[in-house]
C-alpha positions, 0 to 999 in steps of 0.5 A: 322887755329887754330893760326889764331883764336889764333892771333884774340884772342889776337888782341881782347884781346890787343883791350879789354885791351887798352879800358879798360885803357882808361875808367878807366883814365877817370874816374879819376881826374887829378891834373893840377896845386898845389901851396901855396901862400902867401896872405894879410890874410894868406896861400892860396892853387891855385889849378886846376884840370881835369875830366870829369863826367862818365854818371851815374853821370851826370845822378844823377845830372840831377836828382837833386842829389847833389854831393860833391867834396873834397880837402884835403890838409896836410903839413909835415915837415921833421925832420932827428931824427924822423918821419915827423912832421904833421903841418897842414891839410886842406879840402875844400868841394864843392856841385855840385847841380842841381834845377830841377825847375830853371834849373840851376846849383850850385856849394857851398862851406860851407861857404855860398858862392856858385854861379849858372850857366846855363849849367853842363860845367860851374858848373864843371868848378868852380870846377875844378878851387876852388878860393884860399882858406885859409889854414892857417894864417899868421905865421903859419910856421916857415920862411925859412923851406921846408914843404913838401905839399900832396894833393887830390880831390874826390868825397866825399860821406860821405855828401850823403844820406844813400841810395846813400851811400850804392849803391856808394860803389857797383857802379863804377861810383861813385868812382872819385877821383885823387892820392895824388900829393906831392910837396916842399914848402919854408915858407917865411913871406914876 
């Protein structure tokens, strides 16, 4: 009898454990795509990415609350005779709102650019896929050197109000952001 109640706790436990796992991954961003291209006016960073928003989020947004995603970007060269040389870091900021009178959703960038959209899904979609945005001008690497490129996204409170910041660093909710992903880029000028 008594190690029968044991398996059950541990079948419980395992269960507890699994689900745990599973909200957690889903309360994280993913990194689906990361590359530097070349273009006309410089180097631009193509980047996606995947998650969703946990309920009190969506709930915040719903209620006019807007809420701020950051990409940062730095790029490292090796250098064998001494620490990596820091050659450039970059951070793109989004502003995910919602008017509650026009009933629409904006998704900005500090530029002045930003676009409104009918429904959550299609305001999370511009996030989670930013235009390529220039990192750097044209010559601002040297030809020919691998550069190795670290990046990240999150939810960035810094741009939030007091109040928010307060109850965000004791509410789980409101901590979303993916792990640094790292990959190599050649520098080429052409």
């Amino acid at each position: 009898m008594r190690l029968n109640k044991f398996w059950h706790f541990c079948v419980a436990l395992l269960l507890a454990l699994s689900l745990g796992n599973a909200v957690h991954a889903a309360d994280a961003i993913e990194i689906k795509e990361a590359r530097i291209e070349l273009g006309e006016d410089g180097y631009r960073l193509a980047s996606s990415f995947e998650f969703e928003l946990n309920h009190g989020l969506e709930d915040a947004v719903s209620r006019g609350v807007p809420l701020y995603f950051t990409t940062e970007v730095e790029l490292t060269r090796p250098r064998w005779y001494w620490f990596d040389e820091k050659t450039l870091r970059a951070s793109l900021t989004q502003r995910l709102s919602y008017n509650v009178l026009t009933r629409k959703y904006t998704v900005a960038i500090p530029d002045g650019m930003h676009r409104s959209v009918n429904t959550l899904d299609e305001a999370l979609f511009l996030v989670r896929r930013p235009n390529r945005w220039v990192i750097a001008g044209r010559g601002s690497f040297k030809p020919g050197e691998v550069y190795t490129v670290t990046m990240r996204m999150g939810l960035n409170l810094e741009f939030m109000s007091k109040p928010f910041q307060v109850n965000a660093i004791n509410n789980s909710d409101w901590r979303l952001s993916s792990d640094r992903k790292s990959f190599s880029f050649k520098a080429d000028d052409k």
